[in-house]
C-alpha positions in Angstrom: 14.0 -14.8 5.0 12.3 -12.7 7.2 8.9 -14.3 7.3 5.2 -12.7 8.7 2.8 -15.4 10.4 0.3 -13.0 11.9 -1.0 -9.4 11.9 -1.6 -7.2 15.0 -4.7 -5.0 14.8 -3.2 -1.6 12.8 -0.2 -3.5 10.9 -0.7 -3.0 7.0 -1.3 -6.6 6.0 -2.2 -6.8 2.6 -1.6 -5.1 -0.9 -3.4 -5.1 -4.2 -3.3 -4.0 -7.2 -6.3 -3.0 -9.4 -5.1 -3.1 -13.4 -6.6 -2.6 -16.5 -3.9 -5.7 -17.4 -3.5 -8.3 -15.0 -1.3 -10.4 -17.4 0.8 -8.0 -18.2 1.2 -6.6 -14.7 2.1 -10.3 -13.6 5.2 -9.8 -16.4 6.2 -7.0 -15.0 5.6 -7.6 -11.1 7.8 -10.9 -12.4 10.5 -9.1 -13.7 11.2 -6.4 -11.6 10.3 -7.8 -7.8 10.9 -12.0 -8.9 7.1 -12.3 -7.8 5.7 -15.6 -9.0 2.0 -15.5 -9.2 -1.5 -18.0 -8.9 -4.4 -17.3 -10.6 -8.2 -18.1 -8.8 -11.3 -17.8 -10.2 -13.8 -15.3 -9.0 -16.7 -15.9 -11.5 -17.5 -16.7 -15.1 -14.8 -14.1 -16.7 -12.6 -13.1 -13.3 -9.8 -14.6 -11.7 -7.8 -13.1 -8.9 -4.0 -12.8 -9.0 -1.7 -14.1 -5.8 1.3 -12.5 -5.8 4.4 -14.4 -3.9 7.8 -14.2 -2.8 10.2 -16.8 -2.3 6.8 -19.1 -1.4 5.3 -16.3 0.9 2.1 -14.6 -0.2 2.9 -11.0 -0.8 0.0 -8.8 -2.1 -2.9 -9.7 -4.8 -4.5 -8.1 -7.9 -7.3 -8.4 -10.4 -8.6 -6.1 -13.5 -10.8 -3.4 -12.8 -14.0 -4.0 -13.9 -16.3 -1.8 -16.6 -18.1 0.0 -13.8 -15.2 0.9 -11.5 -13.5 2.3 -15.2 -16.7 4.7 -15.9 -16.3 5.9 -12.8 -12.8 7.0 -13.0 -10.9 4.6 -10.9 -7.6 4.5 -12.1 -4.9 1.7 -11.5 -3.6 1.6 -8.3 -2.0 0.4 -5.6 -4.7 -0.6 -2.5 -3.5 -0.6 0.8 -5.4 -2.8 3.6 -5.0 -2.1 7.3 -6.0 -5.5 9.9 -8.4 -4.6 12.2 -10.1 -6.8 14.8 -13.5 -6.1 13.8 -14.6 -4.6 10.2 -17.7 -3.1 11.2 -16.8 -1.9 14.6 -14.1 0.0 13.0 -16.3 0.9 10.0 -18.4 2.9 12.5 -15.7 4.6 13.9 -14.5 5.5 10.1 -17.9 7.1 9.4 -18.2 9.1 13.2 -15.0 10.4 12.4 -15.8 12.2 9.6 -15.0 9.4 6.6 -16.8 7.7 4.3 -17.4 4.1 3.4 -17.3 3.6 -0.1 -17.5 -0.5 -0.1 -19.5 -1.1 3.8 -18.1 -4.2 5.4 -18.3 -7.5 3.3 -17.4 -11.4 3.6 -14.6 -12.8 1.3 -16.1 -16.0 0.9 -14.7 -17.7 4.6 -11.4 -15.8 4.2 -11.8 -12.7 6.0 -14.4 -9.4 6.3 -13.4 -6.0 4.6 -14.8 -2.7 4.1 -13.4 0.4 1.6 -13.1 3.9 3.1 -11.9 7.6 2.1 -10.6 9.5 4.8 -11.6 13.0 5.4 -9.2 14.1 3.5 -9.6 11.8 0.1 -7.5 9.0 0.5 -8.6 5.6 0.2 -7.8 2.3 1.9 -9.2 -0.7 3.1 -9.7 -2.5 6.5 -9.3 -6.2 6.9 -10.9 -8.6 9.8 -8.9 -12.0 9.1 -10.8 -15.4 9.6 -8.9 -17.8 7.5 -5.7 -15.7 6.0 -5.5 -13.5 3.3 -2.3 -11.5 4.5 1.3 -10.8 3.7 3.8 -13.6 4.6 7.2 -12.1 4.5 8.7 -8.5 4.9 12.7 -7.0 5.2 13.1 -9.4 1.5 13.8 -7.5 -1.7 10.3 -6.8 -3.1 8.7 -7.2 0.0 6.2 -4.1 1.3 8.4 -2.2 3.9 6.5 1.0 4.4 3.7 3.3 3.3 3.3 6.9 3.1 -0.3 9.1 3.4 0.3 11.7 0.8 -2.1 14.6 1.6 -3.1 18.1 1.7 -4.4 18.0 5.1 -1.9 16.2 7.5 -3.5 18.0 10.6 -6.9 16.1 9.7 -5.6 13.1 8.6 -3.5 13.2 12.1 -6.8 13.3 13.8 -8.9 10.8 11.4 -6.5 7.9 11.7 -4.7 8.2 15.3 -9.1 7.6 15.9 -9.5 4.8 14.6 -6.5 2.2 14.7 -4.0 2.4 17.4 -1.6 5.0 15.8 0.3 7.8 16.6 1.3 10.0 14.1 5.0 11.9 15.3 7.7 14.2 14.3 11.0 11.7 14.2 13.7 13.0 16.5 15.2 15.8 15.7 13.4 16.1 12.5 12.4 20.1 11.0 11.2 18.3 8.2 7.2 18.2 9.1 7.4 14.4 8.2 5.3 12.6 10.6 5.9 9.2 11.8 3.2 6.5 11.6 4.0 4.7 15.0 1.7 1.2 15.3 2.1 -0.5 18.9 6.1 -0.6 18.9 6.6 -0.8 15.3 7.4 2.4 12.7 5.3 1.3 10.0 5.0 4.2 7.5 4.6 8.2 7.7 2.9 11.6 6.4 4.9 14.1 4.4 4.1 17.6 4.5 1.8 19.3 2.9 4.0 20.9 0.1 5.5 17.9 -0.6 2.1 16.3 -2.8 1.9 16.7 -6.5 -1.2 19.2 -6.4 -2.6 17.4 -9.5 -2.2 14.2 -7.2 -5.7 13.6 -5.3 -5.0 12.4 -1.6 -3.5 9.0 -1.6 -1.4 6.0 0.1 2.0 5.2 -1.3 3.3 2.1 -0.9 7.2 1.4 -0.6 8.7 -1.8 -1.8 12.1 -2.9 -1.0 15.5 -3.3 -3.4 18.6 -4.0 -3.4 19.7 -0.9 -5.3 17.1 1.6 -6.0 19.2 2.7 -9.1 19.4 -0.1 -10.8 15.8 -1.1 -9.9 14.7 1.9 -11.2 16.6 1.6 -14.5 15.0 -1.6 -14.9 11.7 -0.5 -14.4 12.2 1.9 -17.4 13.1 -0.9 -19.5 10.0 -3.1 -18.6 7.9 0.3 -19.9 7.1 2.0 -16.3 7.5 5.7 -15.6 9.5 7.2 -13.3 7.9 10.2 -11.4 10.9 11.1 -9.0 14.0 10.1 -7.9 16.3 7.9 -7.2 17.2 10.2 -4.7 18.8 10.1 -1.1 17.4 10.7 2.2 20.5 10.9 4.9 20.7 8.4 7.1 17.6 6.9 6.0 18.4 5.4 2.2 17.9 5.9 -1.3 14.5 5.9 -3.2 12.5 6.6 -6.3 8.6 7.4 -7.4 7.0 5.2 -9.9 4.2 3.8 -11.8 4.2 0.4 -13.9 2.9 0.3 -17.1 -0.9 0.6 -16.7 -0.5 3.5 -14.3 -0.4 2.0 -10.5 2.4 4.1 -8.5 4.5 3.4 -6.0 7.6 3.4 -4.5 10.6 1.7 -4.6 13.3 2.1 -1.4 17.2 1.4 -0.9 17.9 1.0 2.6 21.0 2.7 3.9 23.7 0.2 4.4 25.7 0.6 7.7 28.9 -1.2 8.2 
């Protein structure tokens, strides 16, 4: 088992998942990635949902409250990015031409954060650790293993990002496809389709990639525990198989099949 003890500054380090039912997501999390779960309380009325695998923290989630409802915010999938300081990088989100819809914040002694939109509409969060609060294990079945930035403007989101955490965004070799690589350090950590490739009713957004043993079967199963299934499975050569989802409330994402090689 694979597991992750630290983060290097642009690594996607946590996940989490913002529900209008956190029980029943914790069913269905259960049943279709073997997550187990702890529950901590955030106030009178709120607890907040750990997610693990195999004993290894692996994302969190908690139910969307009345005022983030009324103002349209659906469930979703929330995708944080480790930085080495919140605010430093929160400045360079805003000078590059985003916006900061949560400015930076203290988790109790746990870590600092801050909630941005990029230029082009997608949001994600930034993470300054001080006491944990990251993903434990990756390359495990229902582990986080990539993330894509689905978008109409890859040219400005090129620009935005490669700014502000030590990215580059790249053509693979010999690719035609317009599929950029999201390159972090050494490590190939996620990408950015083409333009065409976004559901033009689908606002600007991160989708994140969980792995399985067999994305069929997965995805047959997700059906049964009542999700929908957007896309897929289908094949990418060379690469693997994968499908397009959402769970029951509404949060998408992905699930992916890596190509076995003998």
């Amino acid at each position: 088992m694979p597991t992750v003890e630290s983060h290097k500054p642009g690594s996607f380090c946590w996940i989490e998942l913002g529900t209008t039912d956190q029980a029943a997501a914790k069913t269905f999390y259960h049943s279709l990635f073997g997550w187990e779960s702890g529950d901590f309380p955030m106030g009178p009325s709120e607890t907040y949902t750990v997610f693990r695998l195999k004993g290894r923290d692996t994302g969190g989630g908690y139910t969307l409250r009345p005022d983030m409802l009324a103002q349209g915010v659906p469930p979703h999938w929330m995708l944080y990015i480790q930085v080495p300081s919140a605010d430093e990088t929160s400045a360079k989100i805003t000078a590059a031409g985003g916006k900061l819809m949560a400015p930076p914040f203290d988790v109790m002694d746990i870590g600092r954060m801050a909630v941005a939109q990029d230029p082009t509409g997608a949001v994600f969060s930034i993470w300054e650790p001080q006491k944990g609060g990251a993903i434990g294990i990756a390359g495990e079945a229902g582990a986080l293993c990539w993330a894509d930035l689905v978008t109409s403007d890859v040219e400005a989101a090129k620009k935005f990002y490669e700014s502000i955490f030590p990215w580059q965004l790249s053509p693979g070799e010999k690719d035609t496809s317009g599929y950029l690589h999201i390159k972090n350090g050494e490590d190939f950590i996620g990408g950015v389709p083409p333009a065409h490739f976004r559901d033009p009713k689908a606002p600007p957004h991160w989708l994140l990639y969980f792995m399985v043993e067999s994305c069929d079967a997965s995805t047959a199963k997700l059906r049964e525990l009542g999700g929908r299934v957007f896309a897929g499975p289908m094949t990418i050569e060379h690469v693997g198989r994968w499908s397009i989802a959402s769970d029951p409330q509404g949060a998408a994402f992905a699930l992916f099949e890596a190509e076995k090689h003998e």
